[in-house]
Rosetta silent file (secondary structure, phi, psi, omega in degrees, C-alpha in Angstrom):
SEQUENCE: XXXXXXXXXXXXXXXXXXXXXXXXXXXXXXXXXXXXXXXXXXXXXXXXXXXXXXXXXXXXXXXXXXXXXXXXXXXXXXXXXXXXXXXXXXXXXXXXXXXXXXXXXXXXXXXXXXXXXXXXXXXXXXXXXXXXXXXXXXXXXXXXXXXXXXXXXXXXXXXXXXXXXXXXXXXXXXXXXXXXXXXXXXXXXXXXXXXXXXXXXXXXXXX
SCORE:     score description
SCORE:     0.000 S_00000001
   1 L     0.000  147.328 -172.971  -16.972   30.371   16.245 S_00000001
   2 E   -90.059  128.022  179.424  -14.245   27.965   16.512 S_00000001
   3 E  -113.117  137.878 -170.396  -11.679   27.637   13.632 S_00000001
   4 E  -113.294  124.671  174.530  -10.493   24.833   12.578 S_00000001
   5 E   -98.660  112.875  171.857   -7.334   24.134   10.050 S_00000001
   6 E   -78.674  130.435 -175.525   -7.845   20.892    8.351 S_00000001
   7 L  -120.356   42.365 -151.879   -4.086   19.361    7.810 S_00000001
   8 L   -90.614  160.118 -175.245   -3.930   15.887    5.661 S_00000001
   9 L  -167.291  136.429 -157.966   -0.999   15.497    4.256 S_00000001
  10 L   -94.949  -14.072 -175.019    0.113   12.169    1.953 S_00000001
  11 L   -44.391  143.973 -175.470    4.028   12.391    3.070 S_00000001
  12 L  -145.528   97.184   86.282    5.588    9.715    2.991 S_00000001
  13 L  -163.977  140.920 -177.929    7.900    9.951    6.127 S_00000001
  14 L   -70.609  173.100 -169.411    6.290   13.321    7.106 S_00000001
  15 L  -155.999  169.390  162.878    9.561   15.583    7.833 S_00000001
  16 H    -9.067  -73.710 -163.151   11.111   18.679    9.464 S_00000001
  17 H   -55.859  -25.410 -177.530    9.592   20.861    7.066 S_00000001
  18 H   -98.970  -26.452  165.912    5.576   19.577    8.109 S_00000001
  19 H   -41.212  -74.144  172.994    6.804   19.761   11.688 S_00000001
  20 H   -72.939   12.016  154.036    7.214   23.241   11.365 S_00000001
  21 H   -53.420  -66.639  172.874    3.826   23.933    9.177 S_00000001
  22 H   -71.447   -9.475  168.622    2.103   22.254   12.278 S_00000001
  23 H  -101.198  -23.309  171.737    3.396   24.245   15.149 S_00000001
  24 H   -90.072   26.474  138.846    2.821   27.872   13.299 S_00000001
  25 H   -96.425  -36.487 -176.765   -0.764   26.424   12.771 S_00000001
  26 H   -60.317  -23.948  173.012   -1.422   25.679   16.325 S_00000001
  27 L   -78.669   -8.969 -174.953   -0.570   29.599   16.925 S_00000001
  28 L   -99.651  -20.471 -156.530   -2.930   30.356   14.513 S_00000001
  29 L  -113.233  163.375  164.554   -6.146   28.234   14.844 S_00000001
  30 L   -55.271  -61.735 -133.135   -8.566   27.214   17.933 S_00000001
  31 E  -152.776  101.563 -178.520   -7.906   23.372   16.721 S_00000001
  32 E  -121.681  151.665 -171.626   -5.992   21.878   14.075 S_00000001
  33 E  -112.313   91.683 -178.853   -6.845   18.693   12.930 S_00000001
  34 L  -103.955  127.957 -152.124   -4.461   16.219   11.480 S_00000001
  35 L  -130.748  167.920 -178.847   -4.701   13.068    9.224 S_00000001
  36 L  -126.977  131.010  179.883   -2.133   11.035    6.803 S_00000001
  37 L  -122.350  156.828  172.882   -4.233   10.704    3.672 S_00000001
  38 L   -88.800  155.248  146.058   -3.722    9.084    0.032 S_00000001
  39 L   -50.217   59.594 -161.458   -3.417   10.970   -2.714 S_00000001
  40 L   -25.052  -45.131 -169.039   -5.119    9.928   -6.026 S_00000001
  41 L   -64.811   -1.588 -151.602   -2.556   12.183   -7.889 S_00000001
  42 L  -132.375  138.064  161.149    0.394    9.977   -6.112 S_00000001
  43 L   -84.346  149.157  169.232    1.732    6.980   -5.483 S_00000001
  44 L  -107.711  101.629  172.230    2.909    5.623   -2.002 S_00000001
  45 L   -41.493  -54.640 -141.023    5.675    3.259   -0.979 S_00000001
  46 L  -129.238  124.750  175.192    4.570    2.849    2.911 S_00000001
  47 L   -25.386  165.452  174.178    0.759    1.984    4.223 S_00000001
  48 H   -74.930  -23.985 -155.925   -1.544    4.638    5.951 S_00000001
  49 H   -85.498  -17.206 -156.771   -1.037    3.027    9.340 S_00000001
  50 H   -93.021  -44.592  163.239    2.980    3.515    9.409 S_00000001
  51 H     5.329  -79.654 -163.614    1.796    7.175    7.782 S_00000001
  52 H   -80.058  -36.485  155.934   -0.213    8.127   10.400 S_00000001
  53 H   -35.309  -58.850  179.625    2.304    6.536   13.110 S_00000001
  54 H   -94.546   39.238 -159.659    4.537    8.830   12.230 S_00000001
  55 H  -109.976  -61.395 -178.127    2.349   11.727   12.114 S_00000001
  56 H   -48.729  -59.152  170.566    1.615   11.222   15.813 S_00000001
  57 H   -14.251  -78.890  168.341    5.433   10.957   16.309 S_00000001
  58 H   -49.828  -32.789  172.216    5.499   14.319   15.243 S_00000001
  59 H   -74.364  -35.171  162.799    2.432   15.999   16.746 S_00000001
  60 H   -75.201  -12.064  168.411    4.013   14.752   20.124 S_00000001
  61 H   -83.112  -34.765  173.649    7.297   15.999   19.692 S_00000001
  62 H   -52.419  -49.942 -172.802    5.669   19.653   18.882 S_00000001
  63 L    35.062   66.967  164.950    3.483   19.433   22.049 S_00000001
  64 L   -65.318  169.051 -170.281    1.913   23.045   21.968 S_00000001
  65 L   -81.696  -13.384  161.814    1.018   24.875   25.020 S_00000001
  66 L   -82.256    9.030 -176.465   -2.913   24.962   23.623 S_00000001
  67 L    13.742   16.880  149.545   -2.579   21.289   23.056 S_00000001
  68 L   -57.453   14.400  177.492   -4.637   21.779   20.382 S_00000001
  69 E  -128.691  119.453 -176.099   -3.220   19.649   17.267 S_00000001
  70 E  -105.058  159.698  150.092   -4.630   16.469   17.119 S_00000001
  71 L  -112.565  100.473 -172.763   -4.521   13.776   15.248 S_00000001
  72 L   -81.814   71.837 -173.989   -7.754   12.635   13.413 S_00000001
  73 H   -33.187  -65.160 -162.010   -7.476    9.292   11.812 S_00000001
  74 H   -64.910  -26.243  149.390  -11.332    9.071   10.576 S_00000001
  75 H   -26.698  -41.231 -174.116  -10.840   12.313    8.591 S_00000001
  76 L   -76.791  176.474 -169.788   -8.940   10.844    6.363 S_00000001
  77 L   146.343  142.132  176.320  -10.240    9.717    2.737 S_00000001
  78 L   -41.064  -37.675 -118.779   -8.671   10.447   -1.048 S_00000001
  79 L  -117.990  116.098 -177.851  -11.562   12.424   -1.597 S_00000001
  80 H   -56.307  -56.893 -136.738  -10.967   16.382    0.410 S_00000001
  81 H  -108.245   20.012  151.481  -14.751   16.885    0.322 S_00000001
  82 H  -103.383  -18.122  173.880  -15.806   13.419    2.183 S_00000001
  83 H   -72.493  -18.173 -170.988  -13.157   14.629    4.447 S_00000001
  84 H   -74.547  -66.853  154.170  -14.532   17.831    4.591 S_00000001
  85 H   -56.334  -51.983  122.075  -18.061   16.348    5.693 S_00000001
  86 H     4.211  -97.904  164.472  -16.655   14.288    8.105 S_00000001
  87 H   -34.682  -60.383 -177.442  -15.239   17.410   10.090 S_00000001
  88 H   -63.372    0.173 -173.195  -18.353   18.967    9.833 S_00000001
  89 H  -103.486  -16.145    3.873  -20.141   16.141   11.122 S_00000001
  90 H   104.650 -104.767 -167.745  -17.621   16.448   13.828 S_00000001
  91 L  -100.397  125.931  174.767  -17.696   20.104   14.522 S_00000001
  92 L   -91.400  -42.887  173.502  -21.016   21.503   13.826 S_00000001
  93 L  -119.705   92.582  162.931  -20.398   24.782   14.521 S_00000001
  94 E  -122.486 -179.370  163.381  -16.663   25.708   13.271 S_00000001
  95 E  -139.667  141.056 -163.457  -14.910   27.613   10.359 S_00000001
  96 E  -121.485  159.277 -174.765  -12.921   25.333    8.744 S_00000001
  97 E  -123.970  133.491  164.917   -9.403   26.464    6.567 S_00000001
  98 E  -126.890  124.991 -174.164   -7.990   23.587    4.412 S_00000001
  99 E  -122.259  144.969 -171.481   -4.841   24.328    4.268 S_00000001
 100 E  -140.389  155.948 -179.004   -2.507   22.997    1.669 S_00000001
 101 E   -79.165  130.494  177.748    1.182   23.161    0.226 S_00000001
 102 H   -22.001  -56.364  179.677    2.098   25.629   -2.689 S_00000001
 103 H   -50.609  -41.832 -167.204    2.673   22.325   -5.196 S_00000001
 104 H   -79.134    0.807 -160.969   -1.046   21.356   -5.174 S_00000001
 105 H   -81.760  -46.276  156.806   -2.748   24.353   -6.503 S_00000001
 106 L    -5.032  -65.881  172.053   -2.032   23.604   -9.975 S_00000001
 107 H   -58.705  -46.039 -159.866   -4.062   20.033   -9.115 S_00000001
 108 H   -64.692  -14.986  141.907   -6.721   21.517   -7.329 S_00000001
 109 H   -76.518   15.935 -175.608   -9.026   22.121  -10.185 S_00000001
 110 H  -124.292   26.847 -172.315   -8.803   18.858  -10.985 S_00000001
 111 L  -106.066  175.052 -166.556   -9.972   17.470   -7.404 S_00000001
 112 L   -69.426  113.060 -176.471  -13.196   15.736   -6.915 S_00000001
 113 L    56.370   54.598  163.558  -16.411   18.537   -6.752 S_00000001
 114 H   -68.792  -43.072 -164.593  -14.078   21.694   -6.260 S_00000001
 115 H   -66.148  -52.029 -179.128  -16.187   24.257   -6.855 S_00000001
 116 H   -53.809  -23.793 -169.610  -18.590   22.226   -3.705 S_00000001
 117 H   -71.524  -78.087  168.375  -15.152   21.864   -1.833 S_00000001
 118 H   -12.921  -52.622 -152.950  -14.396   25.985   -2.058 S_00000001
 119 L   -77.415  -18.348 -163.002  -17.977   26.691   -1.013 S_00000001
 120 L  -111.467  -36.605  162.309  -17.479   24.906    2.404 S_00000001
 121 L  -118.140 -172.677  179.008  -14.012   25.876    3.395 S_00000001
 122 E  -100.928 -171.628 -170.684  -11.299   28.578    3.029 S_00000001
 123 E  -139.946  132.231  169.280   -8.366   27.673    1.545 S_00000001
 124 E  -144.379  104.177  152.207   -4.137   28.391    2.804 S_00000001
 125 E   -88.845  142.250 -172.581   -1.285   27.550    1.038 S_00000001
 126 E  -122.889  126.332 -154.182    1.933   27.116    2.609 S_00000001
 127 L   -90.739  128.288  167.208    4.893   28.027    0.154 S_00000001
 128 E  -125.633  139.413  164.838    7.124   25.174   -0.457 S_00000001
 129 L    -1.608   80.001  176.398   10.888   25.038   -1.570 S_00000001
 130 L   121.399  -74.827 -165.667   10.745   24.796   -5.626 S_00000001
 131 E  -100.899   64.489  159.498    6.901   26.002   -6.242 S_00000001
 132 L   -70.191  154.890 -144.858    6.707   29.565   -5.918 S_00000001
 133 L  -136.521  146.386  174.343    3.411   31.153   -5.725 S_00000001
 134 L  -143.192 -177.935 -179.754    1.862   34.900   -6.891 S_00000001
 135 L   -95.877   45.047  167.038   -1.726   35.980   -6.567 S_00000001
 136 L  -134.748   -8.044  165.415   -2.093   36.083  -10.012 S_00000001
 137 L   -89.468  -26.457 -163.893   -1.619   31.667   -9.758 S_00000001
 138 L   -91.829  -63.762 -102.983   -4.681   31.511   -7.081 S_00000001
 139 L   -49.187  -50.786 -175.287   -6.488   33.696   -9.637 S_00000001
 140 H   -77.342   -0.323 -151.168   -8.366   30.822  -11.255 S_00000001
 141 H  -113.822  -57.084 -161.769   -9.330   28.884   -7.855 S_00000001
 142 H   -65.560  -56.234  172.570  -10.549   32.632   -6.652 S_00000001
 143 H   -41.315  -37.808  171.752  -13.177   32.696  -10.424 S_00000001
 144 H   -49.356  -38.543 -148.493  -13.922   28.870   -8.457 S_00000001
 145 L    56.914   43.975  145.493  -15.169   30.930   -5.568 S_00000001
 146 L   -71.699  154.462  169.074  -12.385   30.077   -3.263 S_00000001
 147 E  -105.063  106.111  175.880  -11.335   32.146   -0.122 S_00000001
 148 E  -113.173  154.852  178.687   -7.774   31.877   -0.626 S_00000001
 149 E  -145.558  140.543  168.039   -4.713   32.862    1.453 S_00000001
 150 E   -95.512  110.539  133.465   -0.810   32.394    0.993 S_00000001
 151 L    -7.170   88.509 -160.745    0.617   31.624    3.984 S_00000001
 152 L   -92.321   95.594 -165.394    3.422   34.159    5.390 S_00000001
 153 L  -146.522  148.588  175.080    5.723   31.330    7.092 S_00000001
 154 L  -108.793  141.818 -173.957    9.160   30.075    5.901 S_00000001
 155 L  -104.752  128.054  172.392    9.557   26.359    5.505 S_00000001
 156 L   -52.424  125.459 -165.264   12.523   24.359    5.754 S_00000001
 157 L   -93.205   85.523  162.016   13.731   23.258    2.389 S_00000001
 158 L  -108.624  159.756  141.805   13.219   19.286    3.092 S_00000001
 159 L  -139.852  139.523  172.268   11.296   16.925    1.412 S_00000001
 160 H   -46.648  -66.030  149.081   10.083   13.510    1.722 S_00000001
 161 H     0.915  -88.004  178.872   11.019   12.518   -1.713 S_00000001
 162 H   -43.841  -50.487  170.402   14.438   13.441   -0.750 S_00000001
 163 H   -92.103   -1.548  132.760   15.241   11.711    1.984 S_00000001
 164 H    21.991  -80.674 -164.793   13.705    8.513    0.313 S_00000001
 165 H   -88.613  -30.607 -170.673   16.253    8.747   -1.975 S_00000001
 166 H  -111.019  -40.394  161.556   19.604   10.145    0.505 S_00000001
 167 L    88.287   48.867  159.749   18.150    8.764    3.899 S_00000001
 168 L  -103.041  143.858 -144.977   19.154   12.394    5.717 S_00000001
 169 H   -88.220  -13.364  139.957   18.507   12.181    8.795 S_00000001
 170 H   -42.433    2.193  147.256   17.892   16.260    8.934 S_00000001
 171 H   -41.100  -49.061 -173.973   15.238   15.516    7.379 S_00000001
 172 L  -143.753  170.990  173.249   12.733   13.895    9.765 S_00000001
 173 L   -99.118  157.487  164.747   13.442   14.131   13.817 S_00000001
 174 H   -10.623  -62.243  179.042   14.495   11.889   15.408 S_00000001
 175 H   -73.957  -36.149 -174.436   11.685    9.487   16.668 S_00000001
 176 H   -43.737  -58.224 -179.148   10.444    9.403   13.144 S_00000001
 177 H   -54.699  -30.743 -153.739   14.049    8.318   12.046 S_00000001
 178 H  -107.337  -15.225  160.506   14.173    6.057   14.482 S_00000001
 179 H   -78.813  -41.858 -164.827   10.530    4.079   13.802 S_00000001
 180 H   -59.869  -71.508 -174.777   11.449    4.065   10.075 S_00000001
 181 H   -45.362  -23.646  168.204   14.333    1.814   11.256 S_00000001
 182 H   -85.993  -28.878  162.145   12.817   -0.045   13.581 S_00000001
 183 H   -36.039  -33.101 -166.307    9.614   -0.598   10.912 S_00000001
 184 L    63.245   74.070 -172.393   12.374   -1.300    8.187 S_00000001
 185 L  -126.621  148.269 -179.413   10.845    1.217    5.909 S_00000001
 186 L   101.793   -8.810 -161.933   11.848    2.581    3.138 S_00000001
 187 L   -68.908   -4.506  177.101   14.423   -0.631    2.573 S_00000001
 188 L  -103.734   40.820  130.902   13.700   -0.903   -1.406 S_00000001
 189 L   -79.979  -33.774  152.762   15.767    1.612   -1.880 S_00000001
 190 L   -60.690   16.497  164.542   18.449   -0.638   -0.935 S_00000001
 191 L   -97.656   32.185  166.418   17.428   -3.567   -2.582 S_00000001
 192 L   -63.801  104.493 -165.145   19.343   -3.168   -5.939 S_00000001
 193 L   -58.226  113.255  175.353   21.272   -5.887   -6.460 S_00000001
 194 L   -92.788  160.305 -177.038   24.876   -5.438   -6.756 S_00000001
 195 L    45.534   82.834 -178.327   27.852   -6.540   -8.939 S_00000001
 196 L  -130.076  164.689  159.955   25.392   -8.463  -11.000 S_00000001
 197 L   -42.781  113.098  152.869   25.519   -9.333  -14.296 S_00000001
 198 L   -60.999  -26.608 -179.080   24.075   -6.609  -16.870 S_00000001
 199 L  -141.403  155.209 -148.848   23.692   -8.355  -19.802 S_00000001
 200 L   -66.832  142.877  169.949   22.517  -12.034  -19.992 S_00000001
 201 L  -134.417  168.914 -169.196   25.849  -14.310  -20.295 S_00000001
 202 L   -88.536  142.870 -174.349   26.196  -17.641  -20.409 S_00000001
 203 L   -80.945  125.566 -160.801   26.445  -20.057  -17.383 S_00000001
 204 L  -107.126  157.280 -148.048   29.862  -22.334  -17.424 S_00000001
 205 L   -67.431  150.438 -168.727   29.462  -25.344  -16.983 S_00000001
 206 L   -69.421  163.396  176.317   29.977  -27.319  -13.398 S_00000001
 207 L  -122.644    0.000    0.000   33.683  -29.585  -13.221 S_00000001
């Protein structure tokens, strides 16, 4: 049977750190399948299309030697378990892994039909910077009747958030860095006004 790692991921500019998520999944899986999805839990500065733009960016700079990591726009949706159906509608006969980052498992009893979500795939978290993980945190998602697995991988401690807010470019590679600039994305963090007034004063009068 063919296994499949489902990969959506809401970053917003995907970075270093998801690069190297997605090339130690392509050694692991037949197929991994990747989408830029919203979040319910989240808000987003930059549309799905520049999202998913730079998703591809990235899946073409890995370019495994299985060319197996794809990217699969109609997969995406808020909602895991219409995404879920979707791949299976898809792949008929696979085993599918939804794999997810160490921060969401907290949320994940609060996603839409979990316990139906659980029953249809397995579940791997990948450890992130800041949200360490024990088996004794999956504990309640395993009483869910999840198949869960922690991830043994080390991640680079980036985040989207972060370069947001610092713009480091060690952050994201290259082409990514270099479509945010040509997109102009990301630009209200620079829009603050400066050497403005703070408090209202009065306006003197023309001569």
């Amino acid at each position: 049977m063919t296994s499949i790692a489902l990969f959506g991921t809401s970053a917003d500019p995907p970075t270093a750190g998801h690069q190297a998520v997605l090339a130690w999944l392509a050694g692991q899986f037949d197929q991994v399948a990747v989408w830029a999805s919203d979040n319910p839990f989240k808000s987003h500065q930059t549309p799905l299309v520049h999202r998913a733009a730079m998703l591809q960016l990235l899946i073409e700079d890995i370019d495994p030697p299985r060319h197996n990591l794809c990217l699969e726009a109609e997969l995406s949706h808020p909602r895991a378990l219409i995404t879920v159906q979707r791949a299976r509608e898809r792949w008929q006969d696979a085993d599918f892994t939804l794999v997810i980052g160490s921060d969401l498992v907290a949320q994940l009893p609060r996603w839409y039909c979990i316990e139906e979500l659980l029953q249809q795939v397995r579940l791997l978290v990948i450890p992130r910077p800041g949200y360490p993980l024990s088996e004794v945190d999956l504990e309640p998602l395993r009483q869910m009747g999840a198949s869960v697995t922690i991830a043994s991988i080390p991640v680079p401690d980036v985040s989207s958030t972060d370069y947001r807010k610092t713009r480091d470019a060690e952050a994201v590679i290259p082409p990514i860095e270099a479509y945010i600039h040509r997109e102009q994305l990301y630009t209200w963090q620079d829009a603050a006004p400066k050497n403005l007034p703070t408090r209202c004063e009065a306006v003197p009068p023309k001569r």
